[in-house]
C-alpha positions, 0 to 999 in steps of 0.5 A, spaced: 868 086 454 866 081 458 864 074 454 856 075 454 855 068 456 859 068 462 853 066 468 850 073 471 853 068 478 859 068 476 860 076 474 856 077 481 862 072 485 867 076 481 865 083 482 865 080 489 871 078 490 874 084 487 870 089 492 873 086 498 880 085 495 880 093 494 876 094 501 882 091 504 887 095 501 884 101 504 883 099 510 891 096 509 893 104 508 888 108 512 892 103 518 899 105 515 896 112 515 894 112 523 900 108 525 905 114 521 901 120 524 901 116 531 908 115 531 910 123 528 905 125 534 910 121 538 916 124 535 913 131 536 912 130 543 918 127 545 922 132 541 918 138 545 920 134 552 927 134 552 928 140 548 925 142 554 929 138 559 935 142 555 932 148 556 931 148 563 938 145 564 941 151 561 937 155 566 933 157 560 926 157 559 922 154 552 920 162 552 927 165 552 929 161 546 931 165 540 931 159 535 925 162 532 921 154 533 914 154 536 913 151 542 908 147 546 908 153 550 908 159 545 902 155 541 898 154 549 899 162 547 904 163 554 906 170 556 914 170 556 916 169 563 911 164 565 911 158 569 913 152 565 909 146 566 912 139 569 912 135 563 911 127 564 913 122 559 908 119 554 903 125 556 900 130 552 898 134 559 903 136 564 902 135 570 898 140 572 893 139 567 892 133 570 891 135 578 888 140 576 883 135 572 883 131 578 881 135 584 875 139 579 873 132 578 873 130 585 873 135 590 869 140 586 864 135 583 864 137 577 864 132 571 869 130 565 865 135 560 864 140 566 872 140 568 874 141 561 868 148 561 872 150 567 879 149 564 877 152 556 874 158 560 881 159 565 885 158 559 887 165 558 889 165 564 892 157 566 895 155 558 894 147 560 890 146 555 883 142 555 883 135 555 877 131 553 872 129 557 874 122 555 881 124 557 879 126 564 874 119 565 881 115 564 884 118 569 879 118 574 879 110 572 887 110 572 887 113 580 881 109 583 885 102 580 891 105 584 887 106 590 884 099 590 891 097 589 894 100 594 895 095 601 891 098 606 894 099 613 893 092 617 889 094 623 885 091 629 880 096 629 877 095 622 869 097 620 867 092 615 861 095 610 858 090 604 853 091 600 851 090 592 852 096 588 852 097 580 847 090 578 848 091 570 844 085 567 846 078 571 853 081 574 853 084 582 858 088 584 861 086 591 864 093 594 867 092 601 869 099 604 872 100 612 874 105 616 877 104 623 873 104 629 878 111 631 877 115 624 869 113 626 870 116 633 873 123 630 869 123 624 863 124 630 860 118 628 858 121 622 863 118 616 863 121 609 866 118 603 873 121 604 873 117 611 872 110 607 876 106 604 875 101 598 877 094 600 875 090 596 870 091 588 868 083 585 864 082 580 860 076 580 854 073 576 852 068 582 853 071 589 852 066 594 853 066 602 860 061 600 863 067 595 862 072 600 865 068 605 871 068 601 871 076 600 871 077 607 877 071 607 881 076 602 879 082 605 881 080 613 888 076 611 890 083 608 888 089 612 886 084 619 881 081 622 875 087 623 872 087 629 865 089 626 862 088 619 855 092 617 851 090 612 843 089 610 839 083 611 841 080 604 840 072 605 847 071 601 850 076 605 847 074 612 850 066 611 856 069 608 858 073 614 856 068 619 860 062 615 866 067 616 864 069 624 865 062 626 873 063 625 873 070 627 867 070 633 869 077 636 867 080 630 859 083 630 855 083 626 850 091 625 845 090 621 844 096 616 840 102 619 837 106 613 834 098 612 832 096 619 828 103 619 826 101 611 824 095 614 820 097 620 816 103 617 814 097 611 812 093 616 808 098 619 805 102 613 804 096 609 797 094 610 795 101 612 790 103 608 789 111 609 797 111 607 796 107 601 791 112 598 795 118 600 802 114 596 795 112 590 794 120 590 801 123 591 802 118 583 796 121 581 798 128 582 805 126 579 802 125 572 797 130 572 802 136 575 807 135 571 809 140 565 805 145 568 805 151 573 804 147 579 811 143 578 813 146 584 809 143 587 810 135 585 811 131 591 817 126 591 818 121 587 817 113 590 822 109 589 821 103 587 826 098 590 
C-alpha cells in the first residue's frame, strides 16, 4: 500500500508518468503490428505476381493451375478461361482496373464514389475489383502531375490563357493554359477542355504584375514565345503582361470576352433602376418559393462576384 503521507501531487505525477509510459507502449506495438500486416500484405501480393508471370511463362493461366491455392483471380470469383489482368508491381489493381477508373472519371464524368458504383455493379461481370474512392482520386492526382510534367511541344504559334483559379484563404492559384492557333482554327473557334493544355499551375500568396511577368517568362522559355495571351483585366495581371510584352512585342494582348461583356452590362445596368428592382424581386421570390410546389419555378440564382 501506498505511504498515507505521500503528497496527493506526487501520486498524481506518478500516475501520470505511468499512464503515458504505458500509452507509449501501445503505440509502439500497434506500429509494429501495422508494419507486419503491411509487409505480409506485400508478400502476399508479390508471391501472387510472380506466380502469375510463371504461370503465364508456362503458358498456363493462374485458373488452370491445379495446385488447389486460391488465387487473386479465383477469390475475384473469375470463370476459368478468362482474360487474365496485366498485373503492375507494387499495385493491388491491374492495369485495367486502373484505365478503366480513369476514362469513367474522366470521360464519362463520373466521380471517385460514382466509378467505384459503377465497377462494384460490373463486377460479376469485369472482376477487377473496386477501388476506393480515395484510391481513384490519387490516381487522378498521379496522372494530372505527369500531365503538368510532360514538356509541352515548342511552337510559334501558342495561345496563352491566364487567369486566377482555386483562392483557398491567402493563397491564389495561377494556371496558365494554351492551345495553338491551328488547333483553334480546327476546333471551329470553339475549344473545349480537351484542346487546352496546362502549362503552368503557381500558387502564390501575393500576385503582383512582376511574378506574372516571371510565369509568362517560364512558360515562353519552354514551349516559345505565344503570339497572344488572353486574360481579364486584373491589375496584376494587366502589368504583368505588359512587362513581358516589352521583350516579345509581336505578342497581343485579348481581353477576356465573358468579362468584357460582364463589364459592359454592369456598366449599363448598374444604375438602371427598374432592373434593380426586378434583381430585389427575383431575391425576394427565391426565399418565399422555396421548399414549395412552385420550386420550379425559382429564378436563377445571382452570382455574387
Amino acid at each position: 500500500m501506498n505511504n498515507p503521507k505521500t503528497p496527493v501531487s506526487r501520486l498524481l505525477r506518478l500516475a501520470r508518468h505511468a499512464r503515458e509510459r504505458w500509452k507509449e507502449k501501445a503505440l509502439e506495438r500497434q506500429q509494429r503490428l501495422r508494419s507486419a500486416q503491411v509487409r505480409i500484405r506485400d508478400l502476399e501480393r508479390s508471391r501472387a505476381y510472380w506466380k502469375d508471370r510463371a504461370l503465364s511463362a508456362e503458358g498456363r493461366s493462374p485458373a488452370d493451375d491445379a495446385s488447389g491455392e486460391d488465387t487473386d483471380e479465383d477469390a475475384d470469383g473469375e470463370s476459368p478461361g478468362a482474360l487474365v489482368p496485366t498485373r503492375i508491381a507494387n499495385h493491388r489493381y491491374s492495369l485495367e482496373a486502373i484505365q478503366l477508373s480513369m476514362a469513367l472519371y474522366l470521360r464519362i464524368g463520373l466521380g471517385c464514389r460514382g466509378v467505384g458504383k459503377v465497377l462494384r455493379l460490373f463486377s460479376p461481370y469485369v472482376p477487377l475489383g473496386v477501388p476506393a474512392a480515395t484510391t481513384v482520386l490519387n490516381w487522378c492526382c498521379r496522372l494530372g502531375l505527369g500531365v503538368l510534367k510532360r514538356p509541352p511541344p515548342r511552337r510559334d504559334d501558342w495561345i496563352f490563357v491566364l487567369d486566377h483559379t482555386v483562392a483557398l484563404g491567402t493563397l491564389k492559384c495561377l494556371v496558365v493554359l494554351g492551345i495553338p492557333a491551328a488547333r483553334l482554327a480546327e476546333a471551329g473557334y470553339s475549344p473545349c477542355h480537351g484542346d487546352m493544355t496546362v502549362l503552368a499551375v503557381e500558387v502564390m500568396v501575393n500576385s503582383n504584375g512582376i511574378r506574372v511577368a516571371a510565369v509568362l517568362e517560364q512558360v515562353s522559355a519552354r514551349t516559345g514565345a505565344p503570339v497572344q495571351i488572353v486574360a481579364d483585366h486584373g491589375s496584376d495581371l494587366r502589368k504583368g503582361i505588359a512587362l513581358y510584352r516589352r521583350q516579345a512585342p509581336n505578342c497581343v494582348q485579348t481581353y477576356d470576352i465573358s468579362h468584357a461583356v460582364a463589364t459592359q452590362l454592369k456598366a449599363h445596368w448598374g444604375d438602371h433602376a427598374p432592373w434593380q428592382a426586378f434583381l430585389q424581386q427575383a431575391s425576394s421570390a427565391l426565399s418565399r418559393c422555396q421548399q414549395t410546389d412552385v420550386a420550379f419555378l425559382l429564378p436563377p440564382c445571382q452570382r455574387t462576384k
